[in-house]
LUMTORTOR-564584 format. One record per residue (C-alpha): chain; z negated, y, x; residue in three letters; residue number from 1. Coordinates in nm, 4 decimals. Each point is the difference from the previous one (the first is absolute). Layout:
BEGIN
DOZA   kette         pz         py         px   rest    nr
DOZA       A          Z          Y          X    Ala   NUM
...
//
This chain:
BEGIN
DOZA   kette         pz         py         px   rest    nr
DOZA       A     4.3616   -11.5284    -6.2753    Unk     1
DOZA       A    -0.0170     0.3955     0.0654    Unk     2
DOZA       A     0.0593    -0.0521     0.3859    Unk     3
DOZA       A     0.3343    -0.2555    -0.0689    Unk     4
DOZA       A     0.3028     0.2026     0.0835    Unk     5
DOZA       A     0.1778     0.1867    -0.2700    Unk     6
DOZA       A    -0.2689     0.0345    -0.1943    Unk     7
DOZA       A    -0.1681     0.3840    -0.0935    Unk     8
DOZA       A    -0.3723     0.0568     0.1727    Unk     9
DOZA       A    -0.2613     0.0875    -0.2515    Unk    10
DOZA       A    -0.0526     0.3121     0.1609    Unk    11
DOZA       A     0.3323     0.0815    -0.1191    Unk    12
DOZA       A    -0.1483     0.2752    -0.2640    Unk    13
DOZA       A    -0.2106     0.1211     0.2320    Unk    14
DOZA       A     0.2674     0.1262     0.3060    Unk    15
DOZA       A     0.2228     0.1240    -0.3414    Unk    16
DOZA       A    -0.3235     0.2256    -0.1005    Unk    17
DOZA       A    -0.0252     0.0982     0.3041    Unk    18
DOZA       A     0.3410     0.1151     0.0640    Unk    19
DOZA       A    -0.0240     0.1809    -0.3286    Unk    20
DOZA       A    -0.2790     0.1754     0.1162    Unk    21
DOZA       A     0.1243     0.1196     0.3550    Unk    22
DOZA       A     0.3362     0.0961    -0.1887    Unk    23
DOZA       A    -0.2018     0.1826    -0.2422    Unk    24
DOZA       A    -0.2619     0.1841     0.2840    Unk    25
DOZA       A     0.3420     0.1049     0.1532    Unk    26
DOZA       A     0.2015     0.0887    -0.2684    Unk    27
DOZA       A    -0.2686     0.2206    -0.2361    Unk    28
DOZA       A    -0.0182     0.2803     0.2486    Unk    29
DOZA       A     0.3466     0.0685     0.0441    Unk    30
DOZA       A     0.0843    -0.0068    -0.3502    Unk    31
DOZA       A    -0.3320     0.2489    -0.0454    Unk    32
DOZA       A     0.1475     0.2681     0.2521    Unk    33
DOZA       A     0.3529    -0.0338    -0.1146    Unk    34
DOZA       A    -0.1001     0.1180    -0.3789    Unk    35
DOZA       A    -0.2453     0.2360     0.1728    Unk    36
DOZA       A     0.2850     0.1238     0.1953    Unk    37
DOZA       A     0.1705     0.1126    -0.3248    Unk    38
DOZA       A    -0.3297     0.1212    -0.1908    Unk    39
DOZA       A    -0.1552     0.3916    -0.0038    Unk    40
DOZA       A    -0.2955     0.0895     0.1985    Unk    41
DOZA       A    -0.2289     0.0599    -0.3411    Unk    42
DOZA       A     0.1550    -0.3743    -0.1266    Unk    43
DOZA       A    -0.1213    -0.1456     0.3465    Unk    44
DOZA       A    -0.3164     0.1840    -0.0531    Unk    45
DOZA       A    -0.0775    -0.1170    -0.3471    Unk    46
DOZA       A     0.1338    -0.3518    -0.0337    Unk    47
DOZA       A     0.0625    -0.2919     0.2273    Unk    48
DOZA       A     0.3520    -0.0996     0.0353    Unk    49
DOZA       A    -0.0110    -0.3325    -0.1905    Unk    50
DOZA       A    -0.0529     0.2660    -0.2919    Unk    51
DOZA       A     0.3220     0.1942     0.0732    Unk    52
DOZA       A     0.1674    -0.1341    -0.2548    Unk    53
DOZA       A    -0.2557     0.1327    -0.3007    Unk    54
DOZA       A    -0.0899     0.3176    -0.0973    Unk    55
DOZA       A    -0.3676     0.1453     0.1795    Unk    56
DOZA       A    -0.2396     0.2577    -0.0825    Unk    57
DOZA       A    -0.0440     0.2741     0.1914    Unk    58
DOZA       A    -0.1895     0.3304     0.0289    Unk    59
DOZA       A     0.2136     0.3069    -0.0269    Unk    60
DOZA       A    -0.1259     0.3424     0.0843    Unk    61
DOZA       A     0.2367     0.2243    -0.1591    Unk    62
DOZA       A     0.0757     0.4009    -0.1094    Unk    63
DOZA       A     0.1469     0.1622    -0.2547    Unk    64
DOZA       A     0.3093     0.2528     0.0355    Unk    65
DOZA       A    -0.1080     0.3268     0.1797    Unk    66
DOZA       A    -0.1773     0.3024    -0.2743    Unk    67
DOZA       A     0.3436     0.1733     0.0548    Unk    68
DOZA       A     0.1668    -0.2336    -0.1748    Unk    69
DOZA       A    -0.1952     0.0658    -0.3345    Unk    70
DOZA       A     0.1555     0.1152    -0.2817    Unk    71
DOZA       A    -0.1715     0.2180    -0.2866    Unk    72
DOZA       A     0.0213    -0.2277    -0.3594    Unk    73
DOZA       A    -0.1720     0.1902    -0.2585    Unk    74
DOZA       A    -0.3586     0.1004     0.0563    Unk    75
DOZA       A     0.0097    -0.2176     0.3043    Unk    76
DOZA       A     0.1459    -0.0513     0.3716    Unk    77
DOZA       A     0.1585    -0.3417     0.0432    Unk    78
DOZA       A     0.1027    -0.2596     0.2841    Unk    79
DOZA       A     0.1718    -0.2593    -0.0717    Unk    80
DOZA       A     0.2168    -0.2565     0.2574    Unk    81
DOZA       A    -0.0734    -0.3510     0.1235    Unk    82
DOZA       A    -0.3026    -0.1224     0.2546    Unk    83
DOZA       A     0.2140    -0.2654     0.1405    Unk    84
DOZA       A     0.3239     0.2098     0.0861    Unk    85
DOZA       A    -0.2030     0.3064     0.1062    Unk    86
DOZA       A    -0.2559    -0.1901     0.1917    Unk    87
DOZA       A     0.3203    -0.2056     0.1902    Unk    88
DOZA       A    -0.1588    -0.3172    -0.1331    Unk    89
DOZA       A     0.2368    -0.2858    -0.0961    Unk    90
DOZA       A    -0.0221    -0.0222    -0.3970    Unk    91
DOZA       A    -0.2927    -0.2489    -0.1448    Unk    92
DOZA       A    -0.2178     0.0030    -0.3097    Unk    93
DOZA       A    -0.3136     0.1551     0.0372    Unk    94
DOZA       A    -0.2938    -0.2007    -0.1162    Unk    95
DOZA       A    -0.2934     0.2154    -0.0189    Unk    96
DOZA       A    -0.0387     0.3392     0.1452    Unk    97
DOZA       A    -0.2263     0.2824     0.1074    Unk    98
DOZA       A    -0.0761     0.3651     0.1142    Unk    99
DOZA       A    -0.2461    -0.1527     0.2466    Unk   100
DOZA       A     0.0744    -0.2375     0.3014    Unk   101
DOZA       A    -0.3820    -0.1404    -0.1187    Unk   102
DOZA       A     0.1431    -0.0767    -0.3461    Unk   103
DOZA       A     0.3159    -0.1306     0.0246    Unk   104
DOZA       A    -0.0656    -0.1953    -0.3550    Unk   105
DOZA       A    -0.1272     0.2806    -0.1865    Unk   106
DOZA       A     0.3738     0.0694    -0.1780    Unk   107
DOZA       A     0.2156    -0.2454    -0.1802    Unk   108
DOZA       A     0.4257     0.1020    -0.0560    Unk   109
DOZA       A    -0.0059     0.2350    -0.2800    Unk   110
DOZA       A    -0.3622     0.1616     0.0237    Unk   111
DOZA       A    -0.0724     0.3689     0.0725    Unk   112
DOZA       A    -0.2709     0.1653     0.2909    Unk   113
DOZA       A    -0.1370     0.2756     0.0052    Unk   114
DOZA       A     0.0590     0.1578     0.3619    Unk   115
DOZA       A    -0.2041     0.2911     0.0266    Unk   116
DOZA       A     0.0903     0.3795    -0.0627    Unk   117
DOZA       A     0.1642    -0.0698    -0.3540    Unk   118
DOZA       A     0.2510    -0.2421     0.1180    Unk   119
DOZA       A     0.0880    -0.3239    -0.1563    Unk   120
DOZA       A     0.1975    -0.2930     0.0945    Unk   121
DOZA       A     0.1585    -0.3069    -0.1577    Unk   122
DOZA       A     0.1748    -0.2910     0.1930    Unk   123
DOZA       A     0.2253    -0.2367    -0.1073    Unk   124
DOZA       A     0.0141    -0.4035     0.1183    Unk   125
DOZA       A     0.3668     0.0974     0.1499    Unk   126
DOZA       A    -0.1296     0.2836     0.1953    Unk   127
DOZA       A     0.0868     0.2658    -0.1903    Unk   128
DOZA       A    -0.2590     0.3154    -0.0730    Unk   129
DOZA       A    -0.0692     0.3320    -0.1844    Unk   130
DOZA       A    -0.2430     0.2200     0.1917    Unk   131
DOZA       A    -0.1245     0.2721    -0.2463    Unk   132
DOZA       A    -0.1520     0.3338     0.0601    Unk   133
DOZA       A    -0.1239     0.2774    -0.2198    Unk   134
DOZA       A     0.0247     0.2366     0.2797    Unk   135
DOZA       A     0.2618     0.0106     0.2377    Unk   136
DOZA       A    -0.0531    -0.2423     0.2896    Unk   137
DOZA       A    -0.0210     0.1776     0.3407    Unk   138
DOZA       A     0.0455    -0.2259     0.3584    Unk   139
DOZA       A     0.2415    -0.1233     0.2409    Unk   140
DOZA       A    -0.0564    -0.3600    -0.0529    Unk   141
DOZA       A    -0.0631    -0.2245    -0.3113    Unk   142
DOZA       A    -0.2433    -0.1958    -0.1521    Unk   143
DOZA       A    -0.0990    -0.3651     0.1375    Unk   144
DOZA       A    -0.0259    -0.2553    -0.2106    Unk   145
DOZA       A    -0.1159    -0.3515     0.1290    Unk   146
DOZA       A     0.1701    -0.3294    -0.1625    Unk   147
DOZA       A     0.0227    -0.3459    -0.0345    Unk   148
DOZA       A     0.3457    -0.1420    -0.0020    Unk   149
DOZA       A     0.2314    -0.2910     0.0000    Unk   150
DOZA       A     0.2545     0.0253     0.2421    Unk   151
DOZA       A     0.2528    -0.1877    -0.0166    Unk   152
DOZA       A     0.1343    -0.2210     0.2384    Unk   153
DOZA       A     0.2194     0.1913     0.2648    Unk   154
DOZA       A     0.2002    -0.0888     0.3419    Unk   155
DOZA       A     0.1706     0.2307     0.2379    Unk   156
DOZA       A     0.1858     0.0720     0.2772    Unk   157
DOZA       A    -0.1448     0.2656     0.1597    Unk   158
DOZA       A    -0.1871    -0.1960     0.1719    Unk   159
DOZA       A     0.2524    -0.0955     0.1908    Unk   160
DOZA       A     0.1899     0.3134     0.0336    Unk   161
DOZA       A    -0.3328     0.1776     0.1646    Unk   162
DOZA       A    -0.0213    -0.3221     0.2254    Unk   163
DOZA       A     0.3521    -0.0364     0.1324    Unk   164
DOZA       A     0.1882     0.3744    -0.0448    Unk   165
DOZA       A    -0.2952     0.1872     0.1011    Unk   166
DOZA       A     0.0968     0.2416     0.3025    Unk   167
DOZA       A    -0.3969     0.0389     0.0920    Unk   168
DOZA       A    -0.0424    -0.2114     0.3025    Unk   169
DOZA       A    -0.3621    -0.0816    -0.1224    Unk   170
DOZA       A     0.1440    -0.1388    -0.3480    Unk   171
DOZA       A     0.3561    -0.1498     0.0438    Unk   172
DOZA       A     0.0515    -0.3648     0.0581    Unk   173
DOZA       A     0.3817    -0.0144     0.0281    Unk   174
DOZA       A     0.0001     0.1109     0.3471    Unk   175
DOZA       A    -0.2756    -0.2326     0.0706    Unk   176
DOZA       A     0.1906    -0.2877    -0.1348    Unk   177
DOZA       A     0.2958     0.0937     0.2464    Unk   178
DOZA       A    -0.1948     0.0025     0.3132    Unk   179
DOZA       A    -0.1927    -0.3843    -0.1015    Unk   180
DOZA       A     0.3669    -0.1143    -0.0600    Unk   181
DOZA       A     0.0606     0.1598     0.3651    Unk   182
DOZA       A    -0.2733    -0.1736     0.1172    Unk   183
DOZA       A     0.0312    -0.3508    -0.1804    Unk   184
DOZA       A     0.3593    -0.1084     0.0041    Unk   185
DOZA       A     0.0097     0.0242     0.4050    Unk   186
DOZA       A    -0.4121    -0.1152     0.0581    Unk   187
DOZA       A     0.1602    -0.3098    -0.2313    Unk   188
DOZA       A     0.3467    -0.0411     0.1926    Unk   189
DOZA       A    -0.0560     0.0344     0.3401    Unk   190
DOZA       A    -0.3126    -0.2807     0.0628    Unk   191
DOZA       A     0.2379    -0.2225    -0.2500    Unk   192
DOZA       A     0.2867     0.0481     0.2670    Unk   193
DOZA       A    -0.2066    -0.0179     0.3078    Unk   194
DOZA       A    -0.2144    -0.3148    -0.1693    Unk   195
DOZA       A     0.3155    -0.2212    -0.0558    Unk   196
DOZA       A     0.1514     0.0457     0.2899    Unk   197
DOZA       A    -0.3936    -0.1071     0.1494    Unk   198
DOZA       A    -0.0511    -0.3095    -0.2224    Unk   199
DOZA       A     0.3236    -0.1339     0.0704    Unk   200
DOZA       A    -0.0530    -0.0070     0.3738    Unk   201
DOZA       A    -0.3160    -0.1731    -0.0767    Unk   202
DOZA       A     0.1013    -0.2315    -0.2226    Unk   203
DOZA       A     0.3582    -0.0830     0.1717    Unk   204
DOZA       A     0.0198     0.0497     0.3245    Unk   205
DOZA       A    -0.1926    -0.1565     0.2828    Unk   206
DOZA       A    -0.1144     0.2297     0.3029    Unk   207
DOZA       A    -0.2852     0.0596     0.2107    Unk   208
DOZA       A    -0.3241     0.1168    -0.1330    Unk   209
DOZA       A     0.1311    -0.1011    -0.3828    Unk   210
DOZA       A    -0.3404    -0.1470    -0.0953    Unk   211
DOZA       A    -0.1948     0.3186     0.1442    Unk   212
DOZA       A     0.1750     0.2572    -0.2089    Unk   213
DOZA       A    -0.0807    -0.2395    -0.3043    Unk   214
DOZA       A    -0.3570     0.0157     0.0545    Unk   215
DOZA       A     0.0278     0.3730     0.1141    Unk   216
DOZA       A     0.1495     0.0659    -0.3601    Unk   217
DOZA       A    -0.2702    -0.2304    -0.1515    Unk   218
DOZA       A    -0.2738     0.2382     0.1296    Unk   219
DOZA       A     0.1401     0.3283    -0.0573    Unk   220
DOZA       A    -0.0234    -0.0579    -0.3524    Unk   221
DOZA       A    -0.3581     0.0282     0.0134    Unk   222
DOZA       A    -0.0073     0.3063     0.2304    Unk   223
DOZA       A    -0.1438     0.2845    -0.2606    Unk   224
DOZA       A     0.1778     0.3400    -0.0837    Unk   225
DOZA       A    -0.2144     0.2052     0.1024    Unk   226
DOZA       A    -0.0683    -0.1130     0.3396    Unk   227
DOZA       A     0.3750     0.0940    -0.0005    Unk   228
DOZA       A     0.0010     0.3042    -0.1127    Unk   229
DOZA       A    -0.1467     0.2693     0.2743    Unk   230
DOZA       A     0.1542    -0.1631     0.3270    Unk   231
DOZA       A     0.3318    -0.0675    -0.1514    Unk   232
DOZA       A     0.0203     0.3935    -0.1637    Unk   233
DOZA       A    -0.0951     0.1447     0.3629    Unk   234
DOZA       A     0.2864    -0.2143     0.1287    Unk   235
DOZA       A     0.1928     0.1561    -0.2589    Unk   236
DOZA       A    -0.1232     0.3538     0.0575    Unk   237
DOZA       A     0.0836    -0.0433     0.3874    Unk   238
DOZA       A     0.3408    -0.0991    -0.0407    Unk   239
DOZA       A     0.0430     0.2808    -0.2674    Unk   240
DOZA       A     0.0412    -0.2100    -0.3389    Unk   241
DOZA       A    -0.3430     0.0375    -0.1502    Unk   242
DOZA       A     0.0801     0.2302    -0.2985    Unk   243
DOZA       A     0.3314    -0.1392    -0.1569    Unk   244
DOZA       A     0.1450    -0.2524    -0.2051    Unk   245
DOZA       A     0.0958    -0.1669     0.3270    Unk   246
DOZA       A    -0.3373    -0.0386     0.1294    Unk   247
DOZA       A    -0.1195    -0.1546    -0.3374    Unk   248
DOZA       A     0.3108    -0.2102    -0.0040    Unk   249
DOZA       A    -0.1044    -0.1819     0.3385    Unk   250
DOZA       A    -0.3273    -0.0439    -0.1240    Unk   251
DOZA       A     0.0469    -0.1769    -0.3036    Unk   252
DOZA       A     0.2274    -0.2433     0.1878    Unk   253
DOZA       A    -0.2474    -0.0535     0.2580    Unk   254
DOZA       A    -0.2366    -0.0795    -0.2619    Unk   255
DOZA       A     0.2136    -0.2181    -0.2014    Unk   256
DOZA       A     0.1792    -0.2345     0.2346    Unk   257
DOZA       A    -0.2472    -0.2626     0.0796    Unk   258
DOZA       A     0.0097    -0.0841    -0.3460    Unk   259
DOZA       A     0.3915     0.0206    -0.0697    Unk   260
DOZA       A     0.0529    -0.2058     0.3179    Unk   261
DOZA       A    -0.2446    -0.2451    -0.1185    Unk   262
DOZA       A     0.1210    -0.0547    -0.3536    Unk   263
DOZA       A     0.3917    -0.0082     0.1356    Unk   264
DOZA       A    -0.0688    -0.2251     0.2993    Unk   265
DOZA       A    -0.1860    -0.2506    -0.2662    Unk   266
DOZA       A     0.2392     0.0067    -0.2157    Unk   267
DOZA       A     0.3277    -0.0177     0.2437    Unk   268
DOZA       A    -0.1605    -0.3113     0.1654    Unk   269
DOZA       A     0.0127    -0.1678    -0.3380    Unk   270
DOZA       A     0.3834     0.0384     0.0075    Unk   271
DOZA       A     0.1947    -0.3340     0.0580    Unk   272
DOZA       A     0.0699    -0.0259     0.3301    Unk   273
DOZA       A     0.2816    -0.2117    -0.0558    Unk   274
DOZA       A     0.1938     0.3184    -0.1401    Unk   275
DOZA       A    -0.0916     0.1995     0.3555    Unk   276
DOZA       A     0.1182    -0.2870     0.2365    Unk   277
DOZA       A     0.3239    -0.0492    -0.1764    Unk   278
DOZA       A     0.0576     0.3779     0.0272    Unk   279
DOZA       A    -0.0402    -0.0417     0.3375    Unk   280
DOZA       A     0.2108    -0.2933     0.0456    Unk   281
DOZA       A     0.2684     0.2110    -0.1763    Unk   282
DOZA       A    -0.0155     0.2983     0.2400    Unk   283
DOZA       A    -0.2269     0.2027    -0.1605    Unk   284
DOZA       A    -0.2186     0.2566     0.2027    Unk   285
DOZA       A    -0.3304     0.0553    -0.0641    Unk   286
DOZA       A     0.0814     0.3918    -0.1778    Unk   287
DOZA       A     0.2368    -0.1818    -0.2203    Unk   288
DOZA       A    -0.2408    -0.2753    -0.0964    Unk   289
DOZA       A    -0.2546     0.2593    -0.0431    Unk   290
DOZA       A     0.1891     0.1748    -0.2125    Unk   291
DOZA       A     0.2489    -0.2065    -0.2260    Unk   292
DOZA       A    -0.2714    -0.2680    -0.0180    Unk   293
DOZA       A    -0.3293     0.1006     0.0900    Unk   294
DOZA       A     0.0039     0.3326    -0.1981    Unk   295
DOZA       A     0.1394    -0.1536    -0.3228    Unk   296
DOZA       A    -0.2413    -0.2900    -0.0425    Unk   297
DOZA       A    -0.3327     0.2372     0.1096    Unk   298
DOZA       A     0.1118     0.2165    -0.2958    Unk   299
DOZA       A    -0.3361    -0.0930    -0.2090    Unk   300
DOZA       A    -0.2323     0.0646     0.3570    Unk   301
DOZA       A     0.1770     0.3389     0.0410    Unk   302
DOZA       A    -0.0615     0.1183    -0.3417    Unk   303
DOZA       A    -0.3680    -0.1154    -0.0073    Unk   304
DOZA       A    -0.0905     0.1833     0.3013    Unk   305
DOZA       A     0.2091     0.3107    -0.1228    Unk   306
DOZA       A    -0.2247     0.0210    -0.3075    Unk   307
DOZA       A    -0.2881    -0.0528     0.2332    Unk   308
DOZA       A     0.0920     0.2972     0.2273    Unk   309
DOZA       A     0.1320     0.2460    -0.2851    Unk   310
DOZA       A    -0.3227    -0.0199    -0.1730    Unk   311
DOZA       A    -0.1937     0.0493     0.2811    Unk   312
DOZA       A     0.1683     0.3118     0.0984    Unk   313
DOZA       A     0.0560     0.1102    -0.3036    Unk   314
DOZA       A    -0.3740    -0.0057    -0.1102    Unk   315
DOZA       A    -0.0938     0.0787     0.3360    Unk   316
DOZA       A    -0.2511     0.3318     0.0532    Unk   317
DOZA       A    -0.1499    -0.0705     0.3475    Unk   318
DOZA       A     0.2684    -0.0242     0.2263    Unk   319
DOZA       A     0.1714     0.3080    -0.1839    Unk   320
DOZA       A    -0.2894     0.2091     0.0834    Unk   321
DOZA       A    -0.0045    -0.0499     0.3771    Unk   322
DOZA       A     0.3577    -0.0675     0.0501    Unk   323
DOZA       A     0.1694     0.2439    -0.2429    Unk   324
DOZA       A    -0.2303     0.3317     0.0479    Unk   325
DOZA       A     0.1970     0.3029    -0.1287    Unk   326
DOZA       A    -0.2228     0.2981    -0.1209    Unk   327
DOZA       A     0.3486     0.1026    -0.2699    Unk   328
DOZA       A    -0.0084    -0.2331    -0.1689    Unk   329
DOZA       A     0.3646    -0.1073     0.1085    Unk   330
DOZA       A    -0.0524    -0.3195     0.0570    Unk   331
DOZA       A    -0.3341    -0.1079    -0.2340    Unk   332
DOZA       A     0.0776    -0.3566    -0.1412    Unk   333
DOZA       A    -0.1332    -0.0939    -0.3894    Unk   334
DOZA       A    -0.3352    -0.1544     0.1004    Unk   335
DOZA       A    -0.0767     0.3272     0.2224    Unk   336
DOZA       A     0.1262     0.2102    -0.3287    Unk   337
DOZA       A    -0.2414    -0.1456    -0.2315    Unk   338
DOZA       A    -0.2835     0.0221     0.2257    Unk   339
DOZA       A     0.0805     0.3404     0.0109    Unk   340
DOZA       A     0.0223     0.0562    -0.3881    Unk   341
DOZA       A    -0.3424    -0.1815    -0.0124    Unk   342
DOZA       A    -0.1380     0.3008     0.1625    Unk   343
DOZA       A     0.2465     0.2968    -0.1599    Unk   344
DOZA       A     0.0415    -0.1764    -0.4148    Unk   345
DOZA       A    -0.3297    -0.1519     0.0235    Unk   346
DOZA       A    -0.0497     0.0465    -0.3668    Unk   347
DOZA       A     0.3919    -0.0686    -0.1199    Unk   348
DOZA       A    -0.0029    -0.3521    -0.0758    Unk   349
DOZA       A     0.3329    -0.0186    -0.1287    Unk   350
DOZA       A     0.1436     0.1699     0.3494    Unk   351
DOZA       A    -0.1714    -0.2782     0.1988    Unk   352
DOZA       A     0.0965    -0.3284    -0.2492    Unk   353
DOZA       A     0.3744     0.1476    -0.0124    Unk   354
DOZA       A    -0.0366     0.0423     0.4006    Unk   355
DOZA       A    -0.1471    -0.3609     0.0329    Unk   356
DOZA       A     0.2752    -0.1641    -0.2052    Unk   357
DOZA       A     0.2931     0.1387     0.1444    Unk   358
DOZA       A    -0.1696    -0.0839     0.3642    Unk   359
DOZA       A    -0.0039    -0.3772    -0.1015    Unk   360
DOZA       A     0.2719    -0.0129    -0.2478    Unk   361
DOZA       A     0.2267    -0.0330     0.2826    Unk   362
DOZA       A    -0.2158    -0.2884     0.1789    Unk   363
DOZA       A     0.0367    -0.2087    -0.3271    Unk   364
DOZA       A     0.3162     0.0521    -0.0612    Unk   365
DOZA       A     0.0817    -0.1615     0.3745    Unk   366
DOZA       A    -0.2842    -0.2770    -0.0793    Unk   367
DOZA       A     0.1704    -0.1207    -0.3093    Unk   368
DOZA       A     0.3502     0.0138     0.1350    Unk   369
DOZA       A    -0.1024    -0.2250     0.3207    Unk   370
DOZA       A    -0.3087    -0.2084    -0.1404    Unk   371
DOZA       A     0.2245    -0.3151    -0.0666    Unk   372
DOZA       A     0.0386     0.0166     0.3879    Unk   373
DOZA       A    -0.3692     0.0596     0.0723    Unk   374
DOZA       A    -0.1819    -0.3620    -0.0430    Unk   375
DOZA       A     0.3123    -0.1941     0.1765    Unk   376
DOZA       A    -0.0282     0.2562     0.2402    Unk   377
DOZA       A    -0.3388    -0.0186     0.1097    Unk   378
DOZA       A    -0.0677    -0.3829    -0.0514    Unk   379
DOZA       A     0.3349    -0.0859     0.2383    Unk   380
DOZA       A    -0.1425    -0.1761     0.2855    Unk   381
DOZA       A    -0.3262    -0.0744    -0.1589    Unk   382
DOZA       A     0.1449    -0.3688    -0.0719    Unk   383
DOZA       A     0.2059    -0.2702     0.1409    Unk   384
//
């Protein structure tokens, strides 16, 4: 009775788990580098983000104020002030503390040590701290004092700012972001325009040689990239277009035709052909079916394709570097930029999860605004 129409497979739990899953593989990453995006370098380095929410203990190494800040009370030569806001530390509660980075648990908040040379200090869970001397202290810095502490949870912006207003070449991302948009929004437009014009001649219109461009398009979408890549950028550095946005413009066309002609001409021969031949009856020519009629119903195709394409060049490193060389950094897209900050902020891991969000932030939002377009799209011609 599982196999009579209507009814639900038994393996209907299992393709629900597994959707969970693949949703859940996709979805825990990006959520992960967005709140890293917002956390400080010593919270990335302490905690993992699922924990960004709760406070975590870190390992503070902190001084007191400088000797010439002491002040003579009595018998005795006093500093007082706070570790936290003299140390630029965001406030926390200290936990246990020490004079030694080999005894960070020797303290607890309230207790005295001794430090040496007749001096005396007392720290407080809140930071606070009375550094006492019976002779007057002498030095240019202050004391360290190693701690334990609860920070508590905290987001920021600057982040952000250092990512996207930044006027060093080697740091910024907001100029980076401009030249991908540069690159994208034509590399997306152009093979769309060229492509429907294409599918429509092979899906409407009879000529000679129809069948041979169909297969010809057929096996160019096997041809690899990178058997591309050299002969098409000499025949880009001979005719002078090698190093622009121009140059890398052509090439992801090139590349992505096959496959926008191939998804559009599926889908346009699916069309009714009843609604074509009564066009034509009526007058019609074939630019004005194209476009009143054609254009209109492939709406779903076009939109597939064009999420296709913009992630592609969006995302895209390879064809950047060969296509788009420019030693100033003028023209360095947000995949080139990263790579770059891989090399330069190594160790800032809040730099490079900012940098990674905003390079795909823009890639989702396009996904999500298109995806209801994406399955009808792609599965047009794959049934009659």
């Amino acid at each position: 009775m599982d196999n009579i129409a209507g009814s639900k497979s038994s393996l209907t739990w299992l393709v629900h788990i597994s959707v969970v899953l693949l949703v859940a593989l996709w979805l825990f990453p990006t959520v992960g580098l967005f709140v890293s995006s917002f956390r400080t370098a010593d919270q990335i380095a302490s905690s993992g983000w699922w924990k960004a929410l709760f406070p975590t203990e870190q390992n503070l190494t902190l001084r007191t104020a400088a000797p010439e800040t002491q002040v003579q009370d009595g018998a005795l030569w006093v500093i007082e002030g706070n570790l936290f806001v003299e140390g630029g530390a965001p406030e926390a509660s200290i936990a246990t503390w020490g004079t030694s980075s080999r005894a960070l648990d020797a303290y607890g908040p309230g207790d005295s040590a001794d430090m040496g040379d007749g001096m005396t200090i007392t720290v407080e869970e809140n930071g606070d701290y009375r550094l006492e001397s019976a002779t007057q202290m002498t030095g240019s810095r202050g004391e360290r004092v190693f701690v334990v502490a609860e920070i508590a949870p905290e987001f920021t912006l600057e982040n952000y700012r250092t990512v996207l207003m930044s006027e060093g070449t080697s740091d910024s991302m907001g100029k980076a972001f401009f030249n991908t948009l540069t690159v994208t929004i034509p590399a997306t437009i152009i093979p769309i325009v060229i492509a429907a014009f294409a599918a429509y001649a092979l899906a409407w219109m009879d000529f000679p040689g129809r069948a041979l461009l169909i297969a010809c398009v057929v096996g160019l979408l096997v041809v690899p990239l990178q058997l591309a890549l050299i002969p098409l950028l000499k025949l880009h550095l001979g005719i002078g277009i090698g190093k622009g946005y121009l140059g890398v413009w052509l090439a992801h066309t090139g590349f992505g035709l096959p496959l926008a002609i191939y998804l559009l001409r599926n889908y346009m021969v699916g069309l009714p052909r009843d609604i074509i031949e009564n066009a034509r009856v009526d007058g019609a020519t074939e630019f004005q079916i194209f476009t009143k009629i054609i254009l209109p119903l492939s709406f779903p195709a076009l939109a597939s394709f064009a999420i296709f394409q913009f992630l592609w060049t969006w995302n895209d490193l390879l064809v950047a570097k060969v296509f788009l060389i420019d030693a100033t950094g003028q023209t360095t897209v947000m995949t080139n930029q990263i790579v770059e900050m891989l090399g330069t902020r190594g160790g800032n891991w809040e730099i490079l999860a900012t940098a990674a969000f905003v390079s795909i932030s823009v890639p989702l939002a396009v996904f999500f605004a298109m995806q209801r377009y994406l399955v009808r799209g792609l599965l047009a011609g794959s049934v009659k």
